[in-house]
C-alpha positions in Angstrom: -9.8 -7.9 -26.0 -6.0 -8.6 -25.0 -4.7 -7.4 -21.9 -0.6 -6.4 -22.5 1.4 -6.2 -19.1 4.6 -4.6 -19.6 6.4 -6.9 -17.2 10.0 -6.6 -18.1 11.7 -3.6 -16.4 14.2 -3.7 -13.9 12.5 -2.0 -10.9 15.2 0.3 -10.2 13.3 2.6 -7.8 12.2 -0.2 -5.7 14.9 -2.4 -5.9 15.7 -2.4 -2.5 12.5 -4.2 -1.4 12.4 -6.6 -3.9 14.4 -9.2 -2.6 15.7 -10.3 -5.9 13.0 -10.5 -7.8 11.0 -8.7 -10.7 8.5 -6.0 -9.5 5.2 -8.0 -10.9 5.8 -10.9 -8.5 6.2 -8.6 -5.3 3.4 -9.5 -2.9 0.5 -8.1 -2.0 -0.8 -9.8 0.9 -0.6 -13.5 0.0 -0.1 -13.2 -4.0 2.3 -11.3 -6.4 1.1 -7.8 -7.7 0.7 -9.0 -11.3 -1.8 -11.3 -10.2 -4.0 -8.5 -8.3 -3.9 -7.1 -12.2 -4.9 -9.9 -14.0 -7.7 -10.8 -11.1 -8.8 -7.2 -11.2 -9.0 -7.1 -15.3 -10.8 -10.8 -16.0 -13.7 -8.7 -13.4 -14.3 -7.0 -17.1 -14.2 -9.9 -18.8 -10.5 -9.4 -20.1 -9.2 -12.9 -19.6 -6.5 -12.9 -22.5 -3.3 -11.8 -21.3 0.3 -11.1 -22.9 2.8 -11.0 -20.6 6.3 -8.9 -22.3 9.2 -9.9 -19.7 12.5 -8.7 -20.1 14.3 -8.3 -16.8 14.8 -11.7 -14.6 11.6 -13.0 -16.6 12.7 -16.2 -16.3 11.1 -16.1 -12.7 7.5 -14.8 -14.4 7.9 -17.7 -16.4 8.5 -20.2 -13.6 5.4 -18.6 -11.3 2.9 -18.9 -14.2 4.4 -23.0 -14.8 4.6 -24.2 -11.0 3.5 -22.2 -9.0 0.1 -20.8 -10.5 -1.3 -24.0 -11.1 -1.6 -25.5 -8.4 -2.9 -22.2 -6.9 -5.0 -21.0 -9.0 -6.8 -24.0 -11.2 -10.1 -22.2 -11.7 -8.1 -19.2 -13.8 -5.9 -21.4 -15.6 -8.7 -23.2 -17.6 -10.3 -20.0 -17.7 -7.5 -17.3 -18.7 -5.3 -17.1 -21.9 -1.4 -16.7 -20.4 1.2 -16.0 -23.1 4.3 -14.9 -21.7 7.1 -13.2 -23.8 10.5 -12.5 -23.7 10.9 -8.9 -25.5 14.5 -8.3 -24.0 16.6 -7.4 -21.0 16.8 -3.3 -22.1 14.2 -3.1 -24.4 11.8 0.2 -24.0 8.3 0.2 -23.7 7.0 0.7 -27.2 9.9 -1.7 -28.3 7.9 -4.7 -25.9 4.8 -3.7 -27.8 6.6 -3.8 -31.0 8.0 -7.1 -30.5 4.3 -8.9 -30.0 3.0 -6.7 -32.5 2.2 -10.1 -34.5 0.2 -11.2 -31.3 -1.8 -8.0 -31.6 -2.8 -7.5 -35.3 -6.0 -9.4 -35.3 -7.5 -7.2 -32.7 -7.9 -3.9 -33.8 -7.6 -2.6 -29.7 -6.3 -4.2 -27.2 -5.5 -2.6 -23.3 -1.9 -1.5 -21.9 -0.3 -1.5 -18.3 2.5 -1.9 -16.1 3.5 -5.1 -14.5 3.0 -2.9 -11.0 0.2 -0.6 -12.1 -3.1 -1.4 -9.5 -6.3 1.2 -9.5 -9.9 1.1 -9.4 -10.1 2.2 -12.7 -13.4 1.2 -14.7 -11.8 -0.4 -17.7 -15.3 -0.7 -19.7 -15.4 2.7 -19.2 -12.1 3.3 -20.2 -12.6 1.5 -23.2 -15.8 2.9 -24.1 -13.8 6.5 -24.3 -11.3 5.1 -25.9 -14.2 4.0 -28.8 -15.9 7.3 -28.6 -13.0 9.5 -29.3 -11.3 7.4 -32.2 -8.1 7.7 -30.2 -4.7 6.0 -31.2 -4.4 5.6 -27.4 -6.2 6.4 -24.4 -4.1 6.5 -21.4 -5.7 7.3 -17.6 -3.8 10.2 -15.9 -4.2 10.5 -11.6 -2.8 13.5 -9.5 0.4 13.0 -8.8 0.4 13.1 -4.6 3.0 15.6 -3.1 5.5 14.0 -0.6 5.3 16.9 2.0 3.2 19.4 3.5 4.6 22.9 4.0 4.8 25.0 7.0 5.5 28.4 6.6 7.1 29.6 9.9 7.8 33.7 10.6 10.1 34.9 13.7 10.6 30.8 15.3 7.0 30.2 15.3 4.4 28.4 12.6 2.2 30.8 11.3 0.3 28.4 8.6 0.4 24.4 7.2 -0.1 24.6 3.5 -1.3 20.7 2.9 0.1 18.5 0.5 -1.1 19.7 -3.4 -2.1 17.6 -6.2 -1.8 19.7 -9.4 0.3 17.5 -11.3 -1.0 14.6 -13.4 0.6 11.8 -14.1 0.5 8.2 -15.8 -2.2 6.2 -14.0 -1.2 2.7 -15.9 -4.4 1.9 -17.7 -4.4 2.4 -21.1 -6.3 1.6 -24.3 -4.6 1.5 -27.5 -5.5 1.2 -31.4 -3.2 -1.0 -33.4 -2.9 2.2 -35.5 0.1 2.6 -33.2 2.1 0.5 -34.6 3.2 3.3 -37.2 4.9 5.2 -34.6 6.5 1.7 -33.4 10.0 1.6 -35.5 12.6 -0.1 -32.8 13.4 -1.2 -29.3 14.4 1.8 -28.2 11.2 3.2 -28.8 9.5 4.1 -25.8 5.7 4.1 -25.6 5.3 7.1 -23.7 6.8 9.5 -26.0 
């Protein structure tokens, strides 16, 4: 099965920590967060990786031709790298539509973010994905709260009310059916919706 690592958006949110540079290839400790993805995916046996870049992807492409190799020797006769341009402002389900041709073969193949990292059990994952016959199976965490609250009453705290997790969100790992590529028409598709 082929891993797909949407690797091509502009990192808005973070930008200021970036230091010029896409969001996959931000460190973590001593090596770029898409690397922490592909090391933790290939523990599943998912060693067949398509890379969508968009946004400064020319700096994916140079990591994976001179600096990976001569890092990481082991992984590069053992993994299948195909990197791919899908666009500066192309959406999410426009990148999937765009290596659709990459993907037919297979009839599922897994989904995440160039920053997503978890400890999700992607066999598990997968084996859901099987079992309910889904177009897509996407993982979904609590979304954590930024703040406590502190009710106070006449200058003084009368009770902390902790942070609250009751909204789920995207958790990154998904498994999808190449049925979706009916609902694919365009770049400004977006995967989500």
């Amino acid at each position: 099965m082929k891993l797909v690592i949407l690797a091509g958006g502009k990192g808005l949110r973070i930008s200021d920590v970036l230091n010029n540079k896409p969001k996959p290839l931000c460190k973590i400790g001593d090596i770029p967060m898409i690397l922490h993805i592909m090391f933790y995916y290939s523990k599943f046996g998912i060693k067949d990786f398509i890379i969508c870049t968009g946004y400064k992807g020319l700096l994916i492409n140079k990591f994976f031709k001179k600096y990976f190799p001569k890092k990481f020797k082991k992984e590069l006769n053992q993994w299948k790298i195909k990197i791919i341009n899908t666009g500066l402002n192309t959406n999410t389900g426009g990148r999937i539509l765009k290596i659709k041709k990459n993907l037919e073969k297979d009839n599922n193949f897994l989904l995440t973010y160039g920053d997503a990292l978890s400890d999700v059990d992607i066999n598990s994952l997968i084996k859901l994905h099987d079992q309910k016959r889904a177009y897509a199976t996407i993982t979904v965490v609590k979304k954590p709260e930024r703040y406590g609250k502190v009710k106070i009453t006449k200058n003084k705290i009368e009770k902390f009310d902790e942070k609250t997790n009751k909204i789920l969100i995207n958790g990154g790992f998904m498994v999808v059916s190449s049925k979706i590529f009916k609902y694919l028409k365009n770049n400004n598709d977006i995967f989500e919706k």
